[in-house]
N, C-alpha and C positions, 0 to 999 in steps of 0.2 A: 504494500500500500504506500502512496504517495503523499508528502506532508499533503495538508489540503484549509483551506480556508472556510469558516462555516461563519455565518450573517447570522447573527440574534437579534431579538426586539429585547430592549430592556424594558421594567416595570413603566419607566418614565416615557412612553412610547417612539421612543428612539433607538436607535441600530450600532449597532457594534459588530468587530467580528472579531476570531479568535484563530490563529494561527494552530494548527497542531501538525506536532511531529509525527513521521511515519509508524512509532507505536501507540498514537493517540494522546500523546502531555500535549497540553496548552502550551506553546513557549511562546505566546506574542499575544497580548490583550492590545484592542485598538484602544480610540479614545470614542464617545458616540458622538453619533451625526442626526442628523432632524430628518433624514432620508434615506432608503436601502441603496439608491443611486448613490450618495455622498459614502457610505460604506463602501461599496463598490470602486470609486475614483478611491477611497483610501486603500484598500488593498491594490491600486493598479498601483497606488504611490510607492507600498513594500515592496512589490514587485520589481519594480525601477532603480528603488535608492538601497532598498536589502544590504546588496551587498557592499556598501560603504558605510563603515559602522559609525564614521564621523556624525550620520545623519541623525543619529538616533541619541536618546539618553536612555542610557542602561539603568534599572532601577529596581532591589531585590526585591522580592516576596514578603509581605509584613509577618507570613508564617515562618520566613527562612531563619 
């Protein structure tokens, strides 16, 4: 199985999506969007800038 991206509605009726690794861990919460399109351009964004880790702010797990 292939990492894969899955689109959630939060409580707040807004969209998120969640990255998961080829055994199913979450390793990427987005932030939400007011739209399943606005989710969508954000996952095109991971997509693009992923692999330059400049892009991103790294930030642990409140459970780690």
């Amino acid at each position: 199985m292939a990492a894969s991206y899955e689109i959630k509605c939060a409580k707040n009726k807004q969209f998120y999506f969640n990255l998961k690794a080829t055994n199913g861990e979450i390793i990427l919460t987005s932030e939400t969007y007011e739209s399943r399109n606005g989710a969508n351009n954000g996952i095109a964004s991971v997509r693009k800038n992923g692999p330059n880790c400049l892009m991103f702010d790294m930030k642990m797990d409140k459970r780690s």
